[in-house]
N, C-alpha and C positions, 0 to 999 in steps of 0.2 A: 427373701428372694436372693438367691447367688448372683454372682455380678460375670456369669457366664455367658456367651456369646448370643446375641442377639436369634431365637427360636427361628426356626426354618418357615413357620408361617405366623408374620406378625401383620396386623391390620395397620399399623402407623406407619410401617416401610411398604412401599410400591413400587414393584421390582418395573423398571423400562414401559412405564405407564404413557400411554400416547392419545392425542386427542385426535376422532374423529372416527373411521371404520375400522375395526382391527382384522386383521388377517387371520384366520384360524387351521389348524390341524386338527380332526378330530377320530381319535384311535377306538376302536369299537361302535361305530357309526351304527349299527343293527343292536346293538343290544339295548338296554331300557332307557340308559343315561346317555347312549348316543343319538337314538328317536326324540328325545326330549331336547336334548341339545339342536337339535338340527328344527322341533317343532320351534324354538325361542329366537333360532338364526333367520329362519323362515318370514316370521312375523316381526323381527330388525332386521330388515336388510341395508338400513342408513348404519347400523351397528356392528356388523357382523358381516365378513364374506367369509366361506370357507375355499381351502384352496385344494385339499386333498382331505382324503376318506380311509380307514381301515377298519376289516373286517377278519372272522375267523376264515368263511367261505361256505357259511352254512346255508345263507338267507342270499344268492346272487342276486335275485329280481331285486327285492327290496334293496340291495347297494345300489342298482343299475339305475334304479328310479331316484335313491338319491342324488348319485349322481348326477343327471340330469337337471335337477331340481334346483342343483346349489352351485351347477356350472363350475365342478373342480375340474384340475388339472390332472389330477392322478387318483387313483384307486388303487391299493395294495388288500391282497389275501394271503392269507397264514397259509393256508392248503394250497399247493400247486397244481393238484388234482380241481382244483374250482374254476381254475382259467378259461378251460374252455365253455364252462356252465354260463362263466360270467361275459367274457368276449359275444354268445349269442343273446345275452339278456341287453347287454346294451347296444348290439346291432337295432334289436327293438326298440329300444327306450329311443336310440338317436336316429335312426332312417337312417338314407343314404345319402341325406346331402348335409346332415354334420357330423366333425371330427368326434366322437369319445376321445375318452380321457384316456393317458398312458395306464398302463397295470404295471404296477410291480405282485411279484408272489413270492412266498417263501416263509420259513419261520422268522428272516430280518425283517422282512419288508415294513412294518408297521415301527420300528426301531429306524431303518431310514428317512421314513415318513418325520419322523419326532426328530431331527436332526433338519428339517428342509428348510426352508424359508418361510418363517411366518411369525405373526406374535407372540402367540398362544397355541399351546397345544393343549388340547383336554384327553386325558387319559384315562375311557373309561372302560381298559380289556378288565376284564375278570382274569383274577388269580396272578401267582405269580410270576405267570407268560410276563406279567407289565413290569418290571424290575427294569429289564436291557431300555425300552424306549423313555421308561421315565429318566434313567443316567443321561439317554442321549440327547432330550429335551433341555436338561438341566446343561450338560457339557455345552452345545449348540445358544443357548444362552438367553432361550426361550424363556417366558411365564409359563409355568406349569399348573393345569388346573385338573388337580389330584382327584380322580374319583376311586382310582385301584390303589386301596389301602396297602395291599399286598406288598406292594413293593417297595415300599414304604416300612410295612413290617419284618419281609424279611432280608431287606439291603440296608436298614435304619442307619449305620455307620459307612455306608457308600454314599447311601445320598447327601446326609449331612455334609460330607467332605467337598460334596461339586455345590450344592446349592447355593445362592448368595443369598443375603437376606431381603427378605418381599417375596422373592422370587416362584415359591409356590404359594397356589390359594387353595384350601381345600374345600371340594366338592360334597364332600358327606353331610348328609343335613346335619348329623350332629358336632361334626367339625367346622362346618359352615354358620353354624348357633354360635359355637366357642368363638370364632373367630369375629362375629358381629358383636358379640357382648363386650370383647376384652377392648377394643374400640375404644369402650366408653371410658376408660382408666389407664390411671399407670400400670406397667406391668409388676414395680414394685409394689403394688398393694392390692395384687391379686391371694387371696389366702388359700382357694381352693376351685377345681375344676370339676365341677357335676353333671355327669351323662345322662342323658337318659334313656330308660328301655322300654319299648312298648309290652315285653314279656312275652311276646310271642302267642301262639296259639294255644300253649300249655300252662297259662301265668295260675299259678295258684294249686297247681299238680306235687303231689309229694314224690321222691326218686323211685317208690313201688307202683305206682300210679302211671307213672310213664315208661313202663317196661313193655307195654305190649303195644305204644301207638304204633300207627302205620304211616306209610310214605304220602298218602293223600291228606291225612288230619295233619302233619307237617309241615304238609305244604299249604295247608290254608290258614293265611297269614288274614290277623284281624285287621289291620290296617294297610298294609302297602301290597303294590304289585308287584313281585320282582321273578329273577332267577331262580329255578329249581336250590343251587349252591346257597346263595346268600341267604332263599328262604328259610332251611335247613340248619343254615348257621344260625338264622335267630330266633330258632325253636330252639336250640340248642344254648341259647345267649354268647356261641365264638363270636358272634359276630361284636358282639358289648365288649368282649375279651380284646377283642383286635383292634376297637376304636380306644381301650386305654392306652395300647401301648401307643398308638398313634399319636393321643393326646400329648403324653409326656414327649414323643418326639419330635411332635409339631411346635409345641407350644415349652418346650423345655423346661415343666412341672413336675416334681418327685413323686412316684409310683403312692406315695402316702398321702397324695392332695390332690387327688382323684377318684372320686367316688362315682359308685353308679347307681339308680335310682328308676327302678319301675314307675310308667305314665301311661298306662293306658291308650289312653286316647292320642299320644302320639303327636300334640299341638305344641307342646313346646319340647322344643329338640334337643337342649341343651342350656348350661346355666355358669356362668357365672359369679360366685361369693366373691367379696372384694372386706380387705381388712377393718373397714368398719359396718361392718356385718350388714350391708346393701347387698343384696343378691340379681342380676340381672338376667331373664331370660330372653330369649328369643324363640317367638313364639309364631306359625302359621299353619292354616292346615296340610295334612300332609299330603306334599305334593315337590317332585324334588325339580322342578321348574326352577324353585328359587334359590336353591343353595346351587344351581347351575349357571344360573345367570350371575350369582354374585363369582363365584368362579371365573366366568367369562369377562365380565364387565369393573370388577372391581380396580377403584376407587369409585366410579356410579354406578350407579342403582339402576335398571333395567325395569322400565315403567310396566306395571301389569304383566308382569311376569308370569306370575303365579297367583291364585285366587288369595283374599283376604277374608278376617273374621265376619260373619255381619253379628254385630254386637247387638244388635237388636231383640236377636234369641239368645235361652237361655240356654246355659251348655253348664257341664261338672266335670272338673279337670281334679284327676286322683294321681296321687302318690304314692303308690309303696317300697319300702326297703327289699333290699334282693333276696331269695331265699337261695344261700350258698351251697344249700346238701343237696338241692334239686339241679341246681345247675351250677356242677363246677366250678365251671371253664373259664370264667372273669377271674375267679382266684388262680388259676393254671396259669393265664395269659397274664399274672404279675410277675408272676414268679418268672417265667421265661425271659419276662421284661426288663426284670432286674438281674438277669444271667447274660441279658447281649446277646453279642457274636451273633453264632451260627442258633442260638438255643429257639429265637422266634422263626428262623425258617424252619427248622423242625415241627415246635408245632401245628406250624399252620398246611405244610406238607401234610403230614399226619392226618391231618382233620381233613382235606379233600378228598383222598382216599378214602376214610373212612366214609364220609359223607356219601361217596359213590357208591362202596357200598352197602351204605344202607339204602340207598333209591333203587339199586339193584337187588333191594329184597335179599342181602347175604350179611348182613350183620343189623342187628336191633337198637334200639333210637338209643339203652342206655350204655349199647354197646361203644358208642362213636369217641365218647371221653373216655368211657375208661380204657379202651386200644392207646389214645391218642395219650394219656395220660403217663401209660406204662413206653411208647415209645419216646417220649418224652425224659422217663428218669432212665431208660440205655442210654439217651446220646451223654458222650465223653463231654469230655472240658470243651465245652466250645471256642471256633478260632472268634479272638475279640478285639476292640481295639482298632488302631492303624494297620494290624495285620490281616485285617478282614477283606478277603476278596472274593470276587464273583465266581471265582471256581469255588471256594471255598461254600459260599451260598448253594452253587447247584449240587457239589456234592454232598450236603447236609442234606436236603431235599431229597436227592437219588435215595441215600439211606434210608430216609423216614419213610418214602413211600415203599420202598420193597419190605420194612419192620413192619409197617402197617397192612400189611395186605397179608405178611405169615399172619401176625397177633387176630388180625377181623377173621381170616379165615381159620385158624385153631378156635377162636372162640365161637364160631356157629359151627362147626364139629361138633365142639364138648357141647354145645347147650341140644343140639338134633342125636346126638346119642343117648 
């Protein structure tokens, strides 16, 4: 192990840890890891207050009622066009004889939100909308409880520079595994970081086999409920791609001591090898209540969180190695890993485009990597290093997604001519 700076999320440092109810922010409050977040604050209210909400501006009722529910001070929408959706939803939710909460709207607003007062901000926007708020939680001097890998992936040498060490705790069930296993040891006799992937709804498909799936058998995921996006990504396994580079970011592990490993059943999340060949998982069913709470609450444990095994029944937990000609994109997302800079915002640009358009029925499931893959080997030297800035980040992005949209769209041309 190198004697390099202490990893942006270590379980033995507790970034401004406090006893008693913590204040919370929570960015994405409608989507899957904000409804769960807010089912966990719900049922601790001696644990948890929230003080403000953020949303895109899609779902206004469902903010308005959380609002209400969780008695914030503020609400912020990405859409300025929702304001008024939202101002008559919670005329409803609160009558006439109490205050609603301030609105802020705009594409900052959720980025001011992550800057306010409070302990913890949990960030869970999808995509790499979450870059600006995650900076401004970290700059403001918050605990950050990472659910949007994104920004994460494609800011990796922004964030590092503001983070202190503790300071974020990652939300991903399998960064949230990594992070309870490494716990148990030194980080000097950590030998290797093992992911793991449920395979998606295609596990065991050859790359000829999955040339004609469609947008509905993609989206039905054997085990979780999530996002059309994320679904998509882990039919695809970006999404296994995107949790490596995360690892080695997180947990400051060389792209060659991180392996990923097909599970099935999706019970143990992640793992652990330690140099004398003890291996530790972290294991529960899938339910991401608990790598939310540990987010929320850590250095304690948040009682019944989330369900646990009944060992009573018998159950068969499987393991298979990846199969790399069917899927890519975990070998893609090394390579970009080990390029820096701007090369993982590219990717991952790249791949929501494409993603989109394959939900939109304009380019084919094995169309999504090989687009992503060829805009990928155009971009230039990426900017790296101390020189890496957030212009620099959105103008990679701008690029990839206008390369990805000629390359998806010439390529459903040639294939319908």
């Amino acid at each position: 192990m190198s004697d390099s700076p202490a990893p942006l999320a270590d379980p033995h440092l507790v970034f401004d840890a406090v006893e008693g109810r913590r204040d919370l922010v929570i960015l994405g409050s409608t989507g899957s890891i904000g409804t769960q977040a807010i089912d966990l604050v719900l049922r601790n209210p001696d644990r948890f207050r929230v003080t403000a909400l953020s949303a895109a501006g899609g779902r206004v009722a469902l903010l308005a009622e959380q609002a209400r529910r969780l008695r914030v001070r503020t609400v912020a929408v990405a859409s300025p066009d929702a304001v008024p959706a939202l101002r008559e939803a919670l005329r409803e939710e609160y009558g006439a004889e109490e205050q609603p909460p301030e609105i802020l709207a705009g594409p900052d607003a959720a980025t001011q939100l992550a800057g306010s007062d409070c302990h913890t901000v949990l960030n869970g926007i999808t995509g790499s909308i979450g870059l600006a708020p995650t900076l401004a939680a970290l700059k403001a001097g918050r605990t950050l409880a990472l659910a949007n890998k994104e920004s994460l992936i494609v800011g990796g040498p922004l964030v590092k520079a503001l983070a202190a060490p503790g300071q974020i705790i990652p939300v991903d069930s399998e960064h949230a595994a990594l992070f309870q296993a490494l716990a148990a040891g030194k980080r000097a006799d950590v030998r290797r970081l093992v992911v793991t992937a449920s395979g998606g709804p295609f596990r065991g498909r050859t790359r000829s086999e999955l040339a004609d799936v469609t947008r509905e058998q993609a989206l039905n995921h054997p085990t979780w409920a999530m996002g059309p996006v994320i679904t998509v990504n882990s039919a695809t396994l970006v999404n296994k791609g995107l949790e490596v580079i995360e690892a080695h970011l997180l947990y400051d592990i060389p792209f060659d001591r991180i392996e990923v490993v097909v599970h099935p059943q999706s019970y143990v999340h992640s793992m652990v090898e330690f140099t004398d060949g003890s291996t530790l998982a972290q294991a529960t069913p899938p339910d991401m209540r608990g790598p939310i709470a540990i987010g929320l609450g850590w250095p304690q444990r948040v009682p019944d969180a989330a369900p646990a095994f009944d060992w009573t029944k018998a159950s068969t937990w499987e393991f298979f190695p990846l199969d790399t000609e069917a899927f890519p994109s975990v070998g893609l997302a090394r390579h970009v890993g080990t390029l820096g800079g701007t090369a993982p915002a590219v990717f991952n640009a790249a791949n929501e485009e494409c993603v989109d358009a394959f939900l939109d029925g304009r380019l084919a499931f094995n169309g999504i990597m090989d687009t992503v893959t060829a805009v990928v080997s155009e971009h230039g030297t990426p900017a790296t290093g101390t020189s890496l800035t957030v212009a620099d980040v959105l103008e990679a992005e701008a690029w990839a997604r206008t390369r990805a949209r000629e390359l998806s769209a010439k390529a459903t041309a040639e294939a319908r001519a």
